[in-house]
C-alpha positions, -999 to 999 in steps of 0.1 A, spaced: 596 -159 54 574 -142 73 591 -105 69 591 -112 33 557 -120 29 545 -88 53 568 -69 30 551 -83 -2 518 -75 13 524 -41 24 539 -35 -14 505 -49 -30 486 -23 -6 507 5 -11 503 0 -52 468 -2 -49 466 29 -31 485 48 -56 463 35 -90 435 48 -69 448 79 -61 456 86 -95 424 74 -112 403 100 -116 369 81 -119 350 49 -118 327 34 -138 301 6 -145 292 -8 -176 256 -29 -185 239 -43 -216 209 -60 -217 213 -92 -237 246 -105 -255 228 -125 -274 204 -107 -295 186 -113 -330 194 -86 -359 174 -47 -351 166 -59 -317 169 -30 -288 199 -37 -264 198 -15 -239 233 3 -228 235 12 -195 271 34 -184 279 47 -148 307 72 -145 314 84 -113 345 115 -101 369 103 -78 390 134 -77 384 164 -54 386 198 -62 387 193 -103 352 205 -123 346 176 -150 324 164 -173 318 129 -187 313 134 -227 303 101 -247 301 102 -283 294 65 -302 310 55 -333 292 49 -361 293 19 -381 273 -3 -407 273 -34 -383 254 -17 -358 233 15 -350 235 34 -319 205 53 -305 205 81 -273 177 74 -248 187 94 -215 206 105 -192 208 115 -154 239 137 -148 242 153 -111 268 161 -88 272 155 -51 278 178 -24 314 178 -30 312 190 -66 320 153 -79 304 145 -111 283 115 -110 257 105 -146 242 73 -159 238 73 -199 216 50 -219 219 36 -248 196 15 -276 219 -6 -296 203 -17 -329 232 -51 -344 223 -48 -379 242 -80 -391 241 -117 -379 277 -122 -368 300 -119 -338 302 -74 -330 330 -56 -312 313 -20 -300 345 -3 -292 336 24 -263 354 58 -253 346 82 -227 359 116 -227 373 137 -198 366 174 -194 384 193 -170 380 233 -165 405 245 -139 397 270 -112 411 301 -133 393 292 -163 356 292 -142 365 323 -128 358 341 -163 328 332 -165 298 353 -153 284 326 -128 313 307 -119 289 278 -120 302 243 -123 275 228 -145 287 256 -172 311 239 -180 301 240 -215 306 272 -220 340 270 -212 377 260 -227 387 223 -213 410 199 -214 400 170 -230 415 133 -226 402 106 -242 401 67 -220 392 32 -240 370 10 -222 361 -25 -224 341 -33 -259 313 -47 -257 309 -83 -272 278 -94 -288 266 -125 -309 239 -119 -329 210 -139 -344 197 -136 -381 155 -131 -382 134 -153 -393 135 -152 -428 110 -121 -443 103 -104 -411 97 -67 -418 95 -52 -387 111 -62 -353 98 -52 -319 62 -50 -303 33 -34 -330 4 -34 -335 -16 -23 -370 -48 -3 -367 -71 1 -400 -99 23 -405 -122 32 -436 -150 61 -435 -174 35 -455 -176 5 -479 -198 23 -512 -195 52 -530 -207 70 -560 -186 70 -588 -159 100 -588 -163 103 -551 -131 90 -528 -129 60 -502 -107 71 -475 -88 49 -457 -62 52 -426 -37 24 -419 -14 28 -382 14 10 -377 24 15 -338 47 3 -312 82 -3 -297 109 -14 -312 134 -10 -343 121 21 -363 97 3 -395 111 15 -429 80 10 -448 69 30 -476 36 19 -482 13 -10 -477 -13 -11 -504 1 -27 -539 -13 -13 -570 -48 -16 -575 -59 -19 -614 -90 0 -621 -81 31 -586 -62 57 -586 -47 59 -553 -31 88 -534 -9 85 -506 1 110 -474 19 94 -440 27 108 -411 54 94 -389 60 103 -347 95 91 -330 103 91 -297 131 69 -287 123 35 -288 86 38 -296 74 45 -333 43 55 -350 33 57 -392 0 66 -403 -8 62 -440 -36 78 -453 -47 66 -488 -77 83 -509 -89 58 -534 -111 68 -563 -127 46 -585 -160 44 -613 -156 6 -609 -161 -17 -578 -134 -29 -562 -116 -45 -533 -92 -32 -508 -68 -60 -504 -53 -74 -467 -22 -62 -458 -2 -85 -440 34 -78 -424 53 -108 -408 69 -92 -375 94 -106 -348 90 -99 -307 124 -103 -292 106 -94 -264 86 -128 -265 106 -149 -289 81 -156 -314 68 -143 -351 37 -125 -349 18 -112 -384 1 -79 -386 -25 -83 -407 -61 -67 -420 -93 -76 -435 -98 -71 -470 -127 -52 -479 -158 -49 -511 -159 -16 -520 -191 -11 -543 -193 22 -563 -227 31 -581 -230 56 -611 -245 88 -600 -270 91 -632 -297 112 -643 -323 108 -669 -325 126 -699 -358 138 -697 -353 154 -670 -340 193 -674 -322 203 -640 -330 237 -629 -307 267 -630 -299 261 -591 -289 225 -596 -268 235 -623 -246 258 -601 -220 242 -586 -226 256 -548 -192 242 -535 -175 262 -557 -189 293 -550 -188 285 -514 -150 278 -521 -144 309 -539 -162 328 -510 -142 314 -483 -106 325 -505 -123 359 -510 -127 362 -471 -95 347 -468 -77 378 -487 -94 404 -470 -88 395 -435 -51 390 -445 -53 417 -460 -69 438 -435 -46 423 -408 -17 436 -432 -31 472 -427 -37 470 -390 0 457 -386 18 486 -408 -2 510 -388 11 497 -350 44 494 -368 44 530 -383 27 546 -346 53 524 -325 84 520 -341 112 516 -320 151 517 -328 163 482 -339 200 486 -337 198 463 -308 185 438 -329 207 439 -360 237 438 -334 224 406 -321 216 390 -354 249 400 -372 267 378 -338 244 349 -344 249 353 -382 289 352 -369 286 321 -348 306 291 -362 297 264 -336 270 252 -313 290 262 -286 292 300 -293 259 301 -305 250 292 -271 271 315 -253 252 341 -273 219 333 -268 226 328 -228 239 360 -228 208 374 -242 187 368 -217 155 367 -237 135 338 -228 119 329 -259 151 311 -270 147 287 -248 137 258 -269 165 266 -291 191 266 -260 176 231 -249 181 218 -285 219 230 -285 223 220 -248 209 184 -260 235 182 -294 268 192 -270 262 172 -240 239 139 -256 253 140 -289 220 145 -310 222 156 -345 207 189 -349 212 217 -383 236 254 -368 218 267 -399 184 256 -391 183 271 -356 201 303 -364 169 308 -388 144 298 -363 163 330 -339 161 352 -373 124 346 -376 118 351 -335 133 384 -340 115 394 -372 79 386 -353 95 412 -327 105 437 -346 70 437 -366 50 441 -338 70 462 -321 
């Protein structure tokens, strides 16, 4: 009995042994809360770590999209140890977009460059691994499971903001604009608000927002002119909101405000002189486009002329841009620019850097114009 159950253990071992000799990483997996409300931020945590020695590999992580749920990139940390071993933590913001029971199926993606392949390139760097052809394998993980809440009934926005709201005075004369600045700020699901101010009878009102993103924190300024030859009132705005953070509804609200406008009159007996009838903010604008056009156009000169002295031969150039123009993916566009050399695409490198290794959504078209222009500011001052 004894022999047998030594044998049995010695089996178990030995199988163990093996799965981790042929597994050829490790991972950890973390979320937040299972049990959030509907737009609320769970953070995604993944771990990969390389087991395998002597293999150059790179975790790739690319989230399906769905209408149940909306998956947002926040960071990651991707380093390798002293034995070339690939080891990066990714994080994720998971917005749930319905109240039910969610299944987040989750895939991470092997890629492995062998010795000969590195070789052709011109560094033979590991972390290039971009650059080069791989072989990709695809491994299921564990889905995540949550059970999501529905919000309290009319919330608008969800997460931790605040409303700020600012106007330059409370009286005007009639034809002259009330300007007013409402800023919605904070952390959280990403507000989709139009505007905040309902009709007003009696103003015309002109609109212009400005919106900042950065990951999980959010920022919309609305900017209203109002114009008016009646008084009138600038009503409260009120937005119900919910804090997953603390649990609770919170409302974003302002004070309304009593806008008086009085008529600018003028009695008829009164003749105005021949300055008051000029209209010296006119002229002053027509003065300011008139010096606008001859600096431009002056500037225009000054350029032709360093052009014409120091032109240089742009075959260089046009070789370069006809290859970008050539370029049908972000990775050769990359190779390309790399190979250049010229610093000044650097942003654009980052961004395509950023869209093959974190997935962010970025326009081929768009950046190969941002190069074209770069190169145009070159070629006209050189």
């Amino acid at each position: 009995m004894q022999k047998v159950l030594g044998k049995l253990i010695l089996w178990i071992t030995i199988s163990l042994l093996s799965l981790a000799a042929d597994q050829q990483f490790t991972y950890h997996i973390d979320i937040s809360n299972q049990h959030p409300v509907v737009k609320e931020a769970v953070i995604l945590t993944m771990e990969f770590n390389q087991t395998e020695i002597g293999k150059t590999v790179r975790f790739s992580f690319q989230p399906q999209k769905s209408d149940r749920y909306r998956m947002q990139f926040l960071e990651a940390d991707d380093n390798r140890d002293f034995k070339g071993r690939s080891h990066i933590i990714m994080k994720y913001a998971i917005f749930p977009l319905q109240a039910a029971k969610i299944d987040i199926p989750l895939n991470i993606t092997l890629q492995v460059a062998s010795k000969e392949e590195l070789k052709k390139f011109v560094t033979g760097s590991a972390d290039e691994l971009m650059y080069l052809r791989t072989e990709n394998k695809s491994y299921p993980l564990p889905p995540l499971k949550l059970d999501v809440s529905p919000l309290p009934q009319g919330t608008e926005v969800v997460g931790d903001y605040r409303l700020d709201f600012t106007a330059e005075n409370n009286q005007t004369g009639a034809g002259k604009q009330i300007n007013v600045v409402y800023t919605l700020s904070g952390r959280g699901y990403r507000p989709d608000i139009a505007t905040l101010l309902p009709p007003l009878k009696g103003v015309n009102t002109f609109l212009a927002t400005e919106q900042f993103h950065d990951k999980l924190f959010h920022k919309i300024i609305f900017r209203y002119a109002l114009l008016s030859d009646q008084n009138f009132t600038i009503p409260q705005v009120q937005i119900p909101a919910y804090s997953p953070k603390k649990r609770s509804q919170y409302l974003l609200a302002t004070d309304k405000i009593q806008v008086a406008v009085y008529p600018l009159s003028q009695t008829r007996s009164e003749k105005p002189s021949l300055l008051l009838q000029i209209n010296w903010r006119s002229v002053r604008t027509y003065a300011d486009y008139l010096l606008i056009f001859l600096s431009g156009f002056l500037f225009y000169k000054l350029i032709y002329l360093i052009h014409k002295q120091y032109k240089k031969d742009l075959s260089g150039t046009e070789r370069f841009l006809h290859k970008v123009k050539d370029a049908k993916t972000a990775k050769a566009l990359l190779q390309i620019l790399i190979a250049s050399r010229d610093p000044s695409f650097h942003e654009e490198i980052r961004e395509i850097e950023k869209h093959i290794y974190q997935n962010s959504d970025i326009s081929i078209r768009e950046i190969k114009n941002k190069i074209k222009n770069k190169c145009l500011i070159k070629e006209s001052f050189f």
